[in-house]
DSSP file (Angstrom, degrees, kcal/mol; ACC not computed):
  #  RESIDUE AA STRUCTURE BP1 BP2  ACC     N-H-->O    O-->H-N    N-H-->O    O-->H-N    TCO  KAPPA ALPHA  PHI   PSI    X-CA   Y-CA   Z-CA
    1    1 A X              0   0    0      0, 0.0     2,-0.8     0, 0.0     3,-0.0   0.000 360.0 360.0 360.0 125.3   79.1   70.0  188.6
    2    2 A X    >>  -     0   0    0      1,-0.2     4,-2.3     2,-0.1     3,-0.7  -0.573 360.0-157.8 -82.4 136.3   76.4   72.5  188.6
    3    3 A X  H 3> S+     0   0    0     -2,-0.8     4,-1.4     1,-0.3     5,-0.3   0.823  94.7  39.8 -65.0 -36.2   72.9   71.1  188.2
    4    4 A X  H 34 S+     0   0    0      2,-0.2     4,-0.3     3,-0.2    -1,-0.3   0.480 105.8  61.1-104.3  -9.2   71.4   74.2  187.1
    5    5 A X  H <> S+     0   0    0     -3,-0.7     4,-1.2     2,-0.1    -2,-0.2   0.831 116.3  41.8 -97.7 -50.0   74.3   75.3  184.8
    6    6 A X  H >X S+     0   0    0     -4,-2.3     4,-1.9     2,-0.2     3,-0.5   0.966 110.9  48.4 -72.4 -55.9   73.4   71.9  183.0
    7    7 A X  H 3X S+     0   0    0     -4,-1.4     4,-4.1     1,-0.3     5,-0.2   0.952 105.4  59.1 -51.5 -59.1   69.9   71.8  183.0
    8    8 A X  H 3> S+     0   0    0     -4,-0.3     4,-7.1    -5,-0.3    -1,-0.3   0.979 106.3  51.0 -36.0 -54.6   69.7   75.1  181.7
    9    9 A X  H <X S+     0   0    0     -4,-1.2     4,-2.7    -3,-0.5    -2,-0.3   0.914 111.2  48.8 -62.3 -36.4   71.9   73.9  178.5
   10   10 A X  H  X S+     0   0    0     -4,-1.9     4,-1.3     2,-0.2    -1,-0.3   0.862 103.5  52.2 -79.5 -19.3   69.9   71.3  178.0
   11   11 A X  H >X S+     0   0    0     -4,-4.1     4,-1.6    -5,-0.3     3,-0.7   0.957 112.4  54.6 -64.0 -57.7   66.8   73.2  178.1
   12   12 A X  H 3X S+     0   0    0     -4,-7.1     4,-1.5    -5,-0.2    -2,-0.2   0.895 106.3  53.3 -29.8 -52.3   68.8   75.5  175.4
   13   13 A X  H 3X S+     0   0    0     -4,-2.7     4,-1.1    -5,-0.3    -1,-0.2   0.777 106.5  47.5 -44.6 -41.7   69.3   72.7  173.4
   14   14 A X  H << S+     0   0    0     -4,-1.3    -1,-0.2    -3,-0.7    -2,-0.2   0.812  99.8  58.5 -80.1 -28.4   66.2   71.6  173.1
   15   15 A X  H  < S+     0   0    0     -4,-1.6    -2,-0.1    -3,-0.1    -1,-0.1   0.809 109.3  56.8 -74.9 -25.1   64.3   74.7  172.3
   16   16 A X  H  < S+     0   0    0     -4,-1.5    -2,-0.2     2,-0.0    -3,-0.1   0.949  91.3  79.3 -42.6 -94.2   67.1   74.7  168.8
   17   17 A X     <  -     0   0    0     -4,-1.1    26,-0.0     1,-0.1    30,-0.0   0.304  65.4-175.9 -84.7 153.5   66.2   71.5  167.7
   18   18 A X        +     0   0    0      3,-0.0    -1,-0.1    25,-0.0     2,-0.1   0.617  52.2  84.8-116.3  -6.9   62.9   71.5  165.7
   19   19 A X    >   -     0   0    0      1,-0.1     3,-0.7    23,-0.1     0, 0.0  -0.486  69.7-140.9 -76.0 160.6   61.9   68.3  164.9
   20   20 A X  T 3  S+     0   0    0      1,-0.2    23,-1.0    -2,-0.1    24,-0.2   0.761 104.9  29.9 -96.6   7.5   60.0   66.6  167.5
   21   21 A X  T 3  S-     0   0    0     21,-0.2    -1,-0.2    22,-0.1    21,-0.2  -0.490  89.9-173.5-136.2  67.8   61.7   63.1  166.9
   22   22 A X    <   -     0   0    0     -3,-0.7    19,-0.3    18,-0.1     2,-0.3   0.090  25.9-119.8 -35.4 174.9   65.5   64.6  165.5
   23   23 A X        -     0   0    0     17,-0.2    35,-1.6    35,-0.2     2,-0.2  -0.879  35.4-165.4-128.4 133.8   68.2   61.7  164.1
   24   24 A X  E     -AB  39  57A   0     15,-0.8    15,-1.7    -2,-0.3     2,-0.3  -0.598  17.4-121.2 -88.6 158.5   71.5   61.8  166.3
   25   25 A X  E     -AB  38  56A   0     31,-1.0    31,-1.9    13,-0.2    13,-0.2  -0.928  25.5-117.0-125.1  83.7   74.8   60.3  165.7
   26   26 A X        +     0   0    0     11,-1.5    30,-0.6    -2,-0.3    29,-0.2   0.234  46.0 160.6   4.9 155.4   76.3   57.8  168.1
   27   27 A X        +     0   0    0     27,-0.5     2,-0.6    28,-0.2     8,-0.2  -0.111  53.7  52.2-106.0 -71.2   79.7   59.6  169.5
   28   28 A X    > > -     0   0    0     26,-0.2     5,-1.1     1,-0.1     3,-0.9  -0.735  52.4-171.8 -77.0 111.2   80.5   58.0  172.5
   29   29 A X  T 3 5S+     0   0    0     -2,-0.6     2,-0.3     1,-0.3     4,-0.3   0.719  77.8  66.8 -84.3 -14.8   80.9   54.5  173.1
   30   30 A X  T 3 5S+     0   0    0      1,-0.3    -1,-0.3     2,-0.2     4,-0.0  -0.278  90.4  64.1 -87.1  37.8   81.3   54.3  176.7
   31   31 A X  T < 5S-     0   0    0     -3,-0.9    -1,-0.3    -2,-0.3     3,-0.1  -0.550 127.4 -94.4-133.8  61.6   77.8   55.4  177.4
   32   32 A X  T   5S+     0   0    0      1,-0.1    -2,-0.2    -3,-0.1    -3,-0.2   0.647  90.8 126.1  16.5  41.1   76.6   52.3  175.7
   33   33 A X      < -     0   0    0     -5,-1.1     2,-0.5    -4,-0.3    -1,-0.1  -0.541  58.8-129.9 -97.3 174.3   76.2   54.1  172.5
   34   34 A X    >   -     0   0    0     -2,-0.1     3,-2.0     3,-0.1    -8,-0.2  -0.749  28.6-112.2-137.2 117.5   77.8   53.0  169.2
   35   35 A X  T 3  S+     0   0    0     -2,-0.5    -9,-0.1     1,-0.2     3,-0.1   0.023  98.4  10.2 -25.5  98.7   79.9   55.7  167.0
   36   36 A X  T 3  S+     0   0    0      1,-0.4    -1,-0.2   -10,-0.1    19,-0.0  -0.216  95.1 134.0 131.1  -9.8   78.4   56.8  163.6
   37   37 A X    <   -     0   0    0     -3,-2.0   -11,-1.5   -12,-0.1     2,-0.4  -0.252  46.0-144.1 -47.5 121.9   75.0   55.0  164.5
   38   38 A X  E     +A   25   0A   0    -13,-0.2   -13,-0.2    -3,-0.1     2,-0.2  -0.863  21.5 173.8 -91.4 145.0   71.9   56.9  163.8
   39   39 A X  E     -A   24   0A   0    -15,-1.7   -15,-0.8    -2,-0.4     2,-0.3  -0.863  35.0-124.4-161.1 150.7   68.7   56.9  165.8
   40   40 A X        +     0   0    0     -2,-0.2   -17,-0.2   -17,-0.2     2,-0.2  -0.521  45.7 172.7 -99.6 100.7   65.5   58.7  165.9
   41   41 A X        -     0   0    0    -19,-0.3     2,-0.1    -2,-0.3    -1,-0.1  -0.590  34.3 -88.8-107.7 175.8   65.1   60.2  169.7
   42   42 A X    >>  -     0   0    0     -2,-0.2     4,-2.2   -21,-0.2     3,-0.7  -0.312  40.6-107.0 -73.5 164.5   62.9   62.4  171.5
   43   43 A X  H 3> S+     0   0    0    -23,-1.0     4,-4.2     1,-0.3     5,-0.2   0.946 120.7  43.3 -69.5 -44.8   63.5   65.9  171.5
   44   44 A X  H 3> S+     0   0    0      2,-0.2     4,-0.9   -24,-0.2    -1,-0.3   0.680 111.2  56.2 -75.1 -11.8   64.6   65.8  175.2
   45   45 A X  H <> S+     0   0    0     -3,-0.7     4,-1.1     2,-0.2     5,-0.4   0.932 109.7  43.3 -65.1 -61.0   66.7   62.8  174.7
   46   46 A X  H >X S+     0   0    0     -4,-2.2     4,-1.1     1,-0.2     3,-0.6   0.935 110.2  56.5 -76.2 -38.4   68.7   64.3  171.8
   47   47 A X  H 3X S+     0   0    0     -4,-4.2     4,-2.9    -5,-0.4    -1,-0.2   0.965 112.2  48.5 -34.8 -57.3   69.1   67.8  173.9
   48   48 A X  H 3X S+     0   0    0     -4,-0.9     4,-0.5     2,-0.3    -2,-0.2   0.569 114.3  39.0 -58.8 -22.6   70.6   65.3  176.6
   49   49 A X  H <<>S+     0   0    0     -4,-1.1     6,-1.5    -3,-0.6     5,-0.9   0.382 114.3  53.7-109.2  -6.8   73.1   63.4  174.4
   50   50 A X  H ><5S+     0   0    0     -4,-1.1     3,-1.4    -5,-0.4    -2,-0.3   0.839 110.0  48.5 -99.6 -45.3   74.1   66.5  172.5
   51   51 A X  H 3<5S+     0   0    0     -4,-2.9    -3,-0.1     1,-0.3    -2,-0.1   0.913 117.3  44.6 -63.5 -22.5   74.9   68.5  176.2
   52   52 A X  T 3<5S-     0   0    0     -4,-0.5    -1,-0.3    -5,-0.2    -2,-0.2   0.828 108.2-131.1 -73.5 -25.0   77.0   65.3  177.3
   53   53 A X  T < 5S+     0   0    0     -3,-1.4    -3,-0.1    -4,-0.5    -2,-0.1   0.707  72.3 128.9  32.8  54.1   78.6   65.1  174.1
   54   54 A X  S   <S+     0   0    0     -5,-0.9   -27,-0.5     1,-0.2     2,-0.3   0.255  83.3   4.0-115.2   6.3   77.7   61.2  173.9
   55   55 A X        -     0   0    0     -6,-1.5     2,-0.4   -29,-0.2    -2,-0.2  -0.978  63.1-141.0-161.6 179.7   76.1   62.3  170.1
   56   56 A X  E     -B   25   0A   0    -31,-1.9   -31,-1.0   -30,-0.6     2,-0.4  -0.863  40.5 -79.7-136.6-176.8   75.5   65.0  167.5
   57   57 A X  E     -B   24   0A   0     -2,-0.4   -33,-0.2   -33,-0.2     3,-0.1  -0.583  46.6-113.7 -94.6 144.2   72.8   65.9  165.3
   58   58 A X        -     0   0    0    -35,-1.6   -35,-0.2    -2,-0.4     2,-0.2  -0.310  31.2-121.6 -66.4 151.4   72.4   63.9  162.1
   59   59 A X    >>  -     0   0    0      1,-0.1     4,-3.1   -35,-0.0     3,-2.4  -0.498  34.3-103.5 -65.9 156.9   73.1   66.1  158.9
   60   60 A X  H 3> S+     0   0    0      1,-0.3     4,-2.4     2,-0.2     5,-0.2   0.925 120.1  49.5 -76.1 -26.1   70.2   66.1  156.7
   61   61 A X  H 3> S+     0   0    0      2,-0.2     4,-1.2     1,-0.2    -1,-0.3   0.809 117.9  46.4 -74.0  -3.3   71.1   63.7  153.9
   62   62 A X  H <> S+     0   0    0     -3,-2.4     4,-1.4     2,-0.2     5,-0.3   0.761 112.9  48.7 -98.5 -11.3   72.1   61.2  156.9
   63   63 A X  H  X>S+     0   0    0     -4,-3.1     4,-3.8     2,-0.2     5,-0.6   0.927 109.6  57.8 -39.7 -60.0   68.9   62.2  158.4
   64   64 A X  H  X5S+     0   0    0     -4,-2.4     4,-3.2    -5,-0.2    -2,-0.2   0.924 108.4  39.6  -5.9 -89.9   67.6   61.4  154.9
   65   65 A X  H  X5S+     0   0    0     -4,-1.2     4,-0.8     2,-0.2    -1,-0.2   0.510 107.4  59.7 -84.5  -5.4   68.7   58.0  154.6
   66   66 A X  H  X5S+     0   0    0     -4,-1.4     4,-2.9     2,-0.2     5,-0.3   0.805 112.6  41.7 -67.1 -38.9   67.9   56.9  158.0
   67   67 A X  H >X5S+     0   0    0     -4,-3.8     4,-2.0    -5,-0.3     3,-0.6   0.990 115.0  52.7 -58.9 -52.9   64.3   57.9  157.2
   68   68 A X  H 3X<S+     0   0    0     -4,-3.2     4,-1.3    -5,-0.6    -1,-0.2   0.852 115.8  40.7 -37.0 -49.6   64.9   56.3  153.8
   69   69 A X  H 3X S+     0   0    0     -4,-0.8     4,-2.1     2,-0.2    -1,-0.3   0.744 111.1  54.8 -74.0 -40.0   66.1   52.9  155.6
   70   70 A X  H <X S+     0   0    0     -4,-2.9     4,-2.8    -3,-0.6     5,-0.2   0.988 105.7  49.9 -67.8 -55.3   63.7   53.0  158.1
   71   71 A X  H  X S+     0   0    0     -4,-2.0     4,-2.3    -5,-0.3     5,-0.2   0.870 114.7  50.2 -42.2 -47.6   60.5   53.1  155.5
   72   72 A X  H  X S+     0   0    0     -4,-1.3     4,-2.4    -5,-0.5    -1,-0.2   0.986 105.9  52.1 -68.9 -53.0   62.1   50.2  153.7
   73   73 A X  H  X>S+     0   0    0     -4,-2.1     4,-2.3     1,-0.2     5,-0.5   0.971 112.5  40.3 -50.5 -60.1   62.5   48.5  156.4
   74   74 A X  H >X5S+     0   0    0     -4,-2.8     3,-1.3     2,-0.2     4,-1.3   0.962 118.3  54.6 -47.4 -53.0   58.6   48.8  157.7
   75   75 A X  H 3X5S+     0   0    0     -4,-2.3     4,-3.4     1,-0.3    -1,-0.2   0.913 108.5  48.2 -30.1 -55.5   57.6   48.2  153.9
   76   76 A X  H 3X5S+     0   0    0     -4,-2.4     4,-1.0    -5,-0.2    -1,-0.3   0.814 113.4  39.6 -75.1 -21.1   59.4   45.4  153.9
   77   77 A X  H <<5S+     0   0    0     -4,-2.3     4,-0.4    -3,-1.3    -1,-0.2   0.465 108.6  66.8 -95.7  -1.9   58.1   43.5  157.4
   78   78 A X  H  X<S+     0   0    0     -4,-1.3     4,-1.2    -5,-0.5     3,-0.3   0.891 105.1  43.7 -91.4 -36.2   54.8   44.7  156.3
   79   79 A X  H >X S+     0   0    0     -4,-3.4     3,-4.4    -5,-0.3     4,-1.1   0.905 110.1  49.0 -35.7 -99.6   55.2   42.1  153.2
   80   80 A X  H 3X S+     0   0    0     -4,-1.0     4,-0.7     1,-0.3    -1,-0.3   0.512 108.2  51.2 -14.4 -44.2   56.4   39.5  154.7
   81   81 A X  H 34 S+     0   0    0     -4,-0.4     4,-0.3    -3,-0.3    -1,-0.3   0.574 114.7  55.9 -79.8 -32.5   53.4   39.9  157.4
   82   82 A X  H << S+     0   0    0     -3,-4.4    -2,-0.3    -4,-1.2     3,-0.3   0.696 109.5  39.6 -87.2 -49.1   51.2   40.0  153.7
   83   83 A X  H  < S+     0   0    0     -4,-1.1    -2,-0.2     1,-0.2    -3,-0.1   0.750  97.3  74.5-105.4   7.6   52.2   37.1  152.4
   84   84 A X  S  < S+     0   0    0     -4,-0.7     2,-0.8    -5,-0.3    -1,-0.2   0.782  89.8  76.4 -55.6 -42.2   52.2   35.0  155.7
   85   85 A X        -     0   0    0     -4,-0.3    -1,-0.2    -3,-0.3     2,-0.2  -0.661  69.8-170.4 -88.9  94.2   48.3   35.2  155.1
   86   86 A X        -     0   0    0     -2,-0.8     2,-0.4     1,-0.0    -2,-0.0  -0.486  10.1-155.4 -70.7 153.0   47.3   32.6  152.2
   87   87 A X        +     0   0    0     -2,-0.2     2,-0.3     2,-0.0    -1,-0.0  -0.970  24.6 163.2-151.9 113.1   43.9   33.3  151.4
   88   88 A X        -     0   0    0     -2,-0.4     2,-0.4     2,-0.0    -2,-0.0  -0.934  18.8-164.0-146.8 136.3   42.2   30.1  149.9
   89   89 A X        -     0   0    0     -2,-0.3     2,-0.4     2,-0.0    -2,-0.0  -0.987  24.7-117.2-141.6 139.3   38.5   28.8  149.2
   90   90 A X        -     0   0    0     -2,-0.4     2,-0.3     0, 0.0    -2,-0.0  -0.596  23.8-160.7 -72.7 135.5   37.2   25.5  148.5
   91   91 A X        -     0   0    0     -2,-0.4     5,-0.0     1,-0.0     3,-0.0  -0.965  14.1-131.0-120.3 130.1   35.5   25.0  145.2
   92   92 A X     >  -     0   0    0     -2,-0.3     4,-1.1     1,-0.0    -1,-0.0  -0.036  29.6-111.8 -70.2 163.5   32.9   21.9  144.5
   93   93 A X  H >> S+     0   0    0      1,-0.2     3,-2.6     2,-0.2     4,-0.9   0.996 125.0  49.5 -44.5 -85.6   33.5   19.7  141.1
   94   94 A X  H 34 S+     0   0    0      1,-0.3     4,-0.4     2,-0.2    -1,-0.2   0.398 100.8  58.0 -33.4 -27.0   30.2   21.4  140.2
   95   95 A X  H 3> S+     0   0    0      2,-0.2     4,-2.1     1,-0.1    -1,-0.3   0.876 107.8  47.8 -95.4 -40.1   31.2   24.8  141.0
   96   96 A X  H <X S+     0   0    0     -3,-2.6     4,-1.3    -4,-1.1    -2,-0.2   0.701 111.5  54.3 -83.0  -1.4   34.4   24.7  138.4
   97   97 A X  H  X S+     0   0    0     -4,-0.9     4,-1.1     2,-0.2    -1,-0.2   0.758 104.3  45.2 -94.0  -3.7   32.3   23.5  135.9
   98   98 A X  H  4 S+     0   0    0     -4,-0.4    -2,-0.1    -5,-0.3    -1,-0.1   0.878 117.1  54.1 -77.9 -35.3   29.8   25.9  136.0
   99   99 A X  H  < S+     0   0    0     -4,-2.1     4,-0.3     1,-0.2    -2,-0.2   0.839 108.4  43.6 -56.8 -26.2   33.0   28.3  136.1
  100  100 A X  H >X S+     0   0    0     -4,-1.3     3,-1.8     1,-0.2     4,-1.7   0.884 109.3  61.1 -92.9 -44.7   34.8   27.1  133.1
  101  101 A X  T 3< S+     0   0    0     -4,-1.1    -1,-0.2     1,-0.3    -2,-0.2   0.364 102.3  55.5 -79.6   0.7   31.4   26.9  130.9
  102  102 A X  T 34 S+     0   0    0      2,-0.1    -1,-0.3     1,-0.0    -2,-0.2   0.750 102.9  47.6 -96.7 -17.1   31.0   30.2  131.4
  103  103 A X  T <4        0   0    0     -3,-1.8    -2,-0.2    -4,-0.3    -3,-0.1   0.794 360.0 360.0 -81.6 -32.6   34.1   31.4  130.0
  104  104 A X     <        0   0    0     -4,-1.7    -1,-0.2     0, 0.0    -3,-0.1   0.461 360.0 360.0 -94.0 360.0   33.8   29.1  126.8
């Protein structure tokens, strides 16, 4: 294998891609990847898995809906994280009757 024949390609590769954290598409499974799987790499990552051919670059509607899926996800663990914190104060006898006799 040439070292420099490769390097080179990947260095091509990378200066294509423009986002700076692309979405790829599992290909190969025998590089511990898993086939159709998106995930959000670094620019020099996804150069490196597109010259091996161990993924390819996400099309933009599955680009799309990984971002879409990802955002839900955080949304959703940021809830959960939100209602984990009950937020409670003690109130005297005296303090809800003063409350309630203001309202009436």
């Amino acid at each position: 294998m040439d070292l420099r024949a490769y390097y080179q390609k990947i260095r091509e590769i990378e200066n294509k891609i423009i986002d700076r954290f692309p979405v790829v598409v599992g290909i190969d499974p025998h590089n511990a990847g898993k086939p159709g799987v998106c995930t959000e790499v670094s620019r020099s990552l996804a150069a490196k898995m597109l010259a091996e051919g161990s993924a390819r670059e996400a099309t933009p509607e599955e680009t799309k809906t990984f971002r879409k899926t990802q955002a839900d996800a955080i949304r959703t663990a940021l809830e959960a994280d939100a209602a984990k914190l009950v937020q409670f104060k003690v109130v005297s006898v005296d303090e809800v009757r003063k409350l309630t006799k203001d309202r009436v």
